[in-house]
N, C-alpha and C positions, 0 to 999 in steps of 0.2 A: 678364391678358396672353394670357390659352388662348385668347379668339376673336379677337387679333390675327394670332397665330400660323396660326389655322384660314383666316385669311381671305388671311396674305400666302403660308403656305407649299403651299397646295394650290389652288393658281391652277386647275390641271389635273385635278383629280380630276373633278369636276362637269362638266368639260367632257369626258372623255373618257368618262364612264359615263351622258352622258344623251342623250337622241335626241329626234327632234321638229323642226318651224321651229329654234328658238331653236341647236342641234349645227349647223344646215345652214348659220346664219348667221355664226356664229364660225368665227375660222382657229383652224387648227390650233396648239396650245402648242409646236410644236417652232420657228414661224415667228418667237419670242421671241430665237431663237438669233442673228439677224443684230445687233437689237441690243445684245445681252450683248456679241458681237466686239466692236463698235465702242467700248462706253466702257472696255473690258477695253485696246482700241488705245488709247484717249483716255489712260489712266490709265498704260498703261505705255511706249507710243512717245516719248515724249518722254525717258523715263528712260532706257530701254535701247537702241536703233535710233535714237537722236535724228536723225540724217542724213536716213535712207529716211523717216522718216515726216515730217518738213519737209517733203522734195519730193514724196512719192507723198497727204497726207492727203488733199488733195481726191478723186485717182483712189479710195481707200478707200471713203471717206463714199460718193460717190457710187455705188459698185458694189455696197456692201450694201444701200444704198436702193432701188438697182435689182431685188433679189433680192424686197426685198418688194411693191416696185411690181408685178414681174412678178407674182406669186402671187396678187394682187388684183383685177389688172385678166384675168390669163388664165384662171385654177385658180378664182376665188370670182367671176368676171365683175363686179365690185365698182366700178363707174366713182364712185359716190356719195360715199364713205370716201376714197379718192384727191383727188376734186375739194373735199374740204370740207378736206383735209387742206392740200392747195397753198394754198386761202385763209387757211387759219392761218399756214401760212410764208409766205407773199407780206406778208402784214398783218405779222405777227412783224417779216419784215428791212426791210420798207420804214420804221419805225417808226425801228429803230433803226439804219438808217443813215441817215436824217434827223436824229433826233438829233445821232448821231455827227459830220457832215458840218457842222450848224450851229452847233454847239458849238468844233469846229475852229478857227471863225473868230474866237473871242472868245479874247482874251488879258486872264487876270485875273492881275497882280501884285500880290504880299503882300510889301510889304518889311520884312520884322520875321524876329527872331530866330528858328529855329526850341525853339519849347519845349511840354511835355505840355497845355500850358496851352491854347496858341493850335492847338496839333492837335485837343484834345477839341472849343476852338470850333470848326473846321472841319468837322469828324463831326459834329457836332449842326447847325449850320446846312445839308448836306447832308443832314441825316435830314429835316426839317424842311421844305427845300422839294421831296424828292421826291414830296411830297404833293401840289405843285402841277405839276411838270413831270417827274412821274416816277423810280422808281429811274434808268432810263435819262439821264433827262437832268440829272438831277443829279452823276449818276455823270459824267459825260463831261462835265459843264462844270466839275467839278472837282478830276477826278484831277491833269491837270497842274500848276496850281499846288499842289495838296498835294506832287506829288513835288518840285516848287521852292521849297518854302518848307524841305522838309528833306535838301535836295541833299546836305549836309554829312555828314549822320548816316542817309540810309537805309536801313531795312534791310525784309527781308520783312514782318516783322508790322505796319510800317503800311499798308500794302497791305490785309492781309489781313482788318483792324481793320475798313479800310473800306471793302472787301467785305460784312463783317458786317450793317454799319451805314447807310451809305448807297444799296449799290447791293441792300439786300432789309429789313432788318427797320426801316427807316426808311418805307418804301413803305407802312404796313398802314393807315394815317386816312383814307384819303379811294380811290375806284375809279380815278383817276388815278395812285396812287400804284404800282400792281402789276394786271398781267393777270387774275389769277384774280378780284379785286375789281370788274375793268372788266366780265367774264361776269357776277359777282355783280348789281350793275347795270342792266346789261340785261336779265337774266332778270326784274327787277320789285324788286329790293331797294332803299330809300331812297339817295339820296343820301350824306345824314348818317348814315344808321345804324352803322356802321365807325367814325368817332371816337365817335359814342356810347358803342359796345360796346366799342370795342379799344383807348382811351388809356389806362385803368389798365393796360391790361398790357403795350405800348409804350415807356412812358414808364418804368418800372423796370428790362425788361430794357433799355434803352440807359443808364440812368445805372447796371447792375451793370457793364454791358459797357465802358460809361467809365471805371470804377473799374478795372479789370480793365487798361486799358490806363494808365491814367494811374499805376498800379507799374511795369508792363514799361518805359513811355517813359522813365521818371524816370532808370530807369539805366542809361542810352542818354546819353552827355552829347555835345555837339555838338565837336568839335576847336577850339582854341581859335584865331581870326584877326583880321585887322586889319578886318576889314569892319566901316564904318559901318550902320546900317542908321536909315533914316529913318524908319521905321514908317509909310508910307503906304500905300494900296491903291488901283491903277490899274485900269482898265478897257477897254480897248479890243475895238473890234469890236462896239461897241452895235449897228449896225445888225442884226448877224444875233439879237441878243434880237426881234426881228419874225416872223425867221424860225420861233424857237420857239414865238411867241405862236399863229403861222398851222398845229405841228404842234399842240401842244394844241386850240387849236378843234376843228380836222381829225379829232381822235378822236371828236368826237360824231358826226360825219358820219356818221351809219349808220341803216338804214331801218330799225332796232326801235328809234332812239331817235325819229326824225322822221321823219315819214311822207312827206314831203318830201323828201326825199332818192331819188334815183333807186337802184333796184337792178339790178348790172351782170349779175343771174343770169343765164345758169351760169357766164360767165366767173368764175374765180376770182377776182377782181381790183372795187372798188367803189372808189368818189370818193374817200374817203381815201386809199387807198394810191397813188390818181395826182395827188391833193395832195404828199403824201409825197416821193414819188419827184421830183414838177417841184421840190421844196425842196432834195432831196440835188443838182440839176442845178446851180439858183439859187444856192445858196448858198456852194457851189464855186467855180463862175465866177466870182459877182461878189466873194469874200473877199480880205480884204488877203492880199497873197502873204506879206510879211512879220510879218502873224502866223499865218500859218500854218510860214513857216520855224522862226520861235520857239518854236512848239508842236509841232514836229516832227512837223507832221502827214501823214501818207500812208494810203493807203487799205490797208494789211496787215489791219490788226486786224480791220477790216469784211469783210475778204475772208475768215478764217480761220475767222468768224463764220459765214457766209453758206453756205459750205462743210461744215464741220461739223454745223450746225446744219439742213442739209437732209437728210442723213443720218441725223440723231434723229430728226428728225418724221415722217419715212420710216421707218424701222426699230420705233419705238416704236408703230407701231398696233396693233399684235395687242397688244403689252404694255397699254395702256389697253382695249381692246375687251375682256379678257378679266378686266382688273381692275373696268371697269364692271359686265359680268356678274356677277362673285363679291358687288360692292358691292352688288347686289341683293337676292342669294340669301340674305345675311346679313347683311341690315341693320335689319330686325324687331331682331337679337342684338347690338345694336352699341350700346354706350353714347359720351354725348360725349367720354369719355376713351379709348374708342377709336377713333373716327371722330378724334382730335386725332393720335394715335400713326400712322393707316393713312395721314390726307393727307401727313402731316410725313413721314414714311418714302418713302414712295414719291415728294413733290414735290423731293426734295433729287436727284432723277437722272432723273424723265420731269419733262416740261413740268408746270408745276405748275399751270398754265389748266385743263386737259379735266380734272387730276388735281382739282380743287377742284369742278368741277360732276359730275365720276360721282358723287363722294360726296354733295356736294349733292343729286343727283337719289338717292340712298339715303335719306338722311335724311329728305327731303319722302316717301318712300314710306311710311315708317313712320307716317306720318300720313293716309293715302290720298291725299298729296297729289302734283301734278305739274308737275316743272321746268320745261315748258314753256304754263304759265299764271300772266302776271305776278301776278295778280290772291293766287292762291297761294303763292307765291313771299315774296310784300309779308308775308303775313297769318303764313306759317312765322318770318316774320322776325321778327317782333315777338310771336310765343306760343310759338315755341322759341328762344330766341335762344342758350342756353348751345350747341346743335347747330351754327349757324353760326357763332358765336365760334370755336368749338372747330378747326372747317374752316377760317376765314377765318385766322387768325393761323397755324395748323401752316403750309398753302397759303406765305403769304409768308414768315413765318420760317426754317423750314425751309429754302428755296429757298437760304439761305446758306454751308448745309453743305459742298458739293460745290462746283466751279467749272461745274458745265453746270446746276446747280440754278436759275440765273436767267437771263438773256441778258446782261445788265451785266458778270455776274462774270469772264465769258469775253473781255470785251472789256477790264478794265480789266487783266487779267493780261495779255494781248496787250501792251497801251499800256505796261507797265511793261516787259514784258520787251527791248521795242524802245527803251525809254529807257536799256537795262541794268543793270536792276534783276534780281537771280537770284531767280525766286520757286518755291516749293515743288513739287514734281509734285503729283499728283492726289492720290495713296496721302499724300505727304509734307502736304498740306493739312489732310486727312483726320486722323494720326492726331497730327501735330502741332499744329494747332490747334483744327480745328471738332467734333472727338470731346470732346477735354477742357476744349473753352471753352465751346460751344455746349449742345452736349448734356445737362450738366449740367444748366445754368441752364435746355434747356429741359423739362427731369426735372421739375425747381423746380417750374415752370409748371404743369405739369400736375398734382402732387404737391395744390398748393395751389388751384385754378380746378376742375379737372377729375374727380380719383380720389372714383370710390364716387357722383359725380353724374350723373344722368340716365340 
């Protein structure tokens, strides 16, 4: 644990005592400080100032971003880190309020009882297809009916469960399944390599995590009523499954997968995210109004989303620029049980995309090799593979811990709390669930895959 510690607790050292390009290139460690406000706000406005920060988060978000935008673009004249930065958030929201919006329109009833039983299936078929349409889009095609199949009896922890499960540590089989997979991907990594590598360890931590809920549920009993229940499953609003069929394609659309594909540089913005966006317009417009009234659908959550999350991406640069530096300097000294602890650590609160390829691009150093040659990338993949295991799983799993750890997690807490669902603050998530649930189990992980190898 000493060269975890060397490497999260002295961000600054190196950077304040070395000179050269490399000092001239880095912001400053104090510039760290806009984001610490903001999740420090995230984590406590909600619990204590609940008012002011409902109505002022967006002015917030956006005025710290602003602090760092300035300092970028005026103090480090930096237009490059800015411009690549808005294409991560433009892609980011356009993503997932396409999702969001075409998900909206489909109404799935589950007329059957609520029990541990038919919950654990709904968590596992949710883990299961976020491989094909995403933590996102699984997450938002089926938060609603989970919270209507257990109207009677909800409470926070099923929420929370499937936060765990479907909207991050279900995602890790396949580069559709979670961002930092889809970089993995594109940088030159197989396809299939991910379920290769990462079903045994997938597929135990969701059947401990089912075990783990299917106690808590049990003794949770549903109040007792006259309601028949037919046990059928409806489905409406098939048409907009098209709509999701046209954002998955739309993810490939990108000129390092097809050459083919036009590139809109420098505009931030390429064919996918104006695929995206004509979906979230389409989809809208033409959706049954009546299952959207059902689904209680409005546009909050995306909004709260879109808001906040512009403010991360903003705020968080010097914090990545300064962790990919360190990942450098000390990555020669970095075994895969710590490159597992540095992604998982740090992906559970910055974006865990750039957070998976700084280390990535460490890991490949220690080999002479360079992230930005597929060819290399492909060949690390399969002559080190315990190194990108070790990244690839922390990367997603992790991302569970926290509610800003993934983009899903922040919307499905939104979706809940607007149905009036009370769910945990940040600290309350933290030290109530994902400290004593997660953590452990993912100790386990590393205890048993990781400690004393590589």
């Amino acid at each position: 644990m000493k060269k975890l510690v060397l490497l999260l607790a002295f961000l600054s050292k190196d950077i304040f005592a070395s000179g050269g390009e490399a000092a001239h290139a880095l912001p400053n460690p104090w510039m760290v400080i806009p984001f610490a406000v903001l999740l420090i706000m995230i984590a406590t406005g909600p619990l204590f100032y609940h008012h002011f920060w409902e109505k002022n988060y967006p002015k917030i978000a956006i005025a710290l971003g602003s602090i760092t935008t300035f300092y970028y673009l005026v103090l480090l004249n930096d237009t490059h880190t800015l411009l690549h930065t808005a294409a991560e958030y433009i892609s980011f929201i356009a993503l997932l309020a396409s999702l969001f919006v075409a998900s909206g329109g489909i109404l799935i009833k589950i007329d059957k009882k609520s029990t541990p039983l038919l919950n654990i299936f709904v968590l596992l078929f949710g883990s299961v297809i976020a491989n094909i349409i995403g933590t996102t889009g699984a997450s938002m095609l089926l938060i609603r009916p989970y919270i209507r199949i257990n109207k009677n009896r909800i409470k926070p922890y099923h929420i929370i469960f499937f936060i765990f499960s479907v909207s991050n540590i279900g995602g890790a089989l396949t580069p559709i399944g979670d961002p930092p997979l889809f970089l993995g991907f594109l940088r030159g990594v197989d396809f299939f390599w991910f379920v290769e590598h990462l079903w045994y360890l997938w597929l135990p931590t969701l059947i401990v995590l089912m075990a783990i809920f299917y106690v808590i549920d049990s003794r949770n009993k549903e109040p007792e009523t006259d309601t028949d229940y037919t046990g059928k499953i409806e489905i409406k609003g098939t048409k907009n499954l098209i709509y999701l069929l046209v954002i998955l394609i739309s993810v490939f659309l990108d000129p390092g997968i097809f050459s083919w594909v036009p590139s809109l540089a420098p505009l931030p913005i390429g064919v996918r995210e104006i695929i995206m966006f004509t979906v979230v317009y389409l989809s809208y417009k033409n959706a049954d109004k009546e299952i959207l009234e059902k689904n209680e659908f409005n546009f909050e959550p995306i909004r709260e989303v879109a808001y906040l999350f512009i403010g991360i991406f903003a705020t968080m640069i010097p914090a990545l620029q300064l962790i990919s530096y360190e990942a450098k300097v000390y990555g020669e000294q970095l075994n895969a049980g710590i490159f597992y602890w540095a992604t998982g650590s740090l992906s559970a609160f910055l974006d865990n995309a750039p957070t998976f390829l700084n280390f990535l691009s460490a890991a490949l150093g220690k080999y002479g090799m360079d992230v930005t040659i597929k060819e290399q990338v492909s060949e690390f993949a399969w002559l080190h593979p315990l190194y990108l295991q070790a990244i690839s799983v922390a990367a997603v799993f992790f991302g569970a811990m926290t509610y800003i750890g993934n983009g899903p997690n922040f919307m499905v807490k939104s979706i809940c709390e607007r149905a009036g669902i009370k769910m945990p603050s940040f600290f309350g998530y933290l030290i109530k669930y994902s400290i004593p649930i997660l953590l452990p189990l993912f100790t386990i992980l590393w205890f048993i895959v990781y400690y004393g190898r590589g």
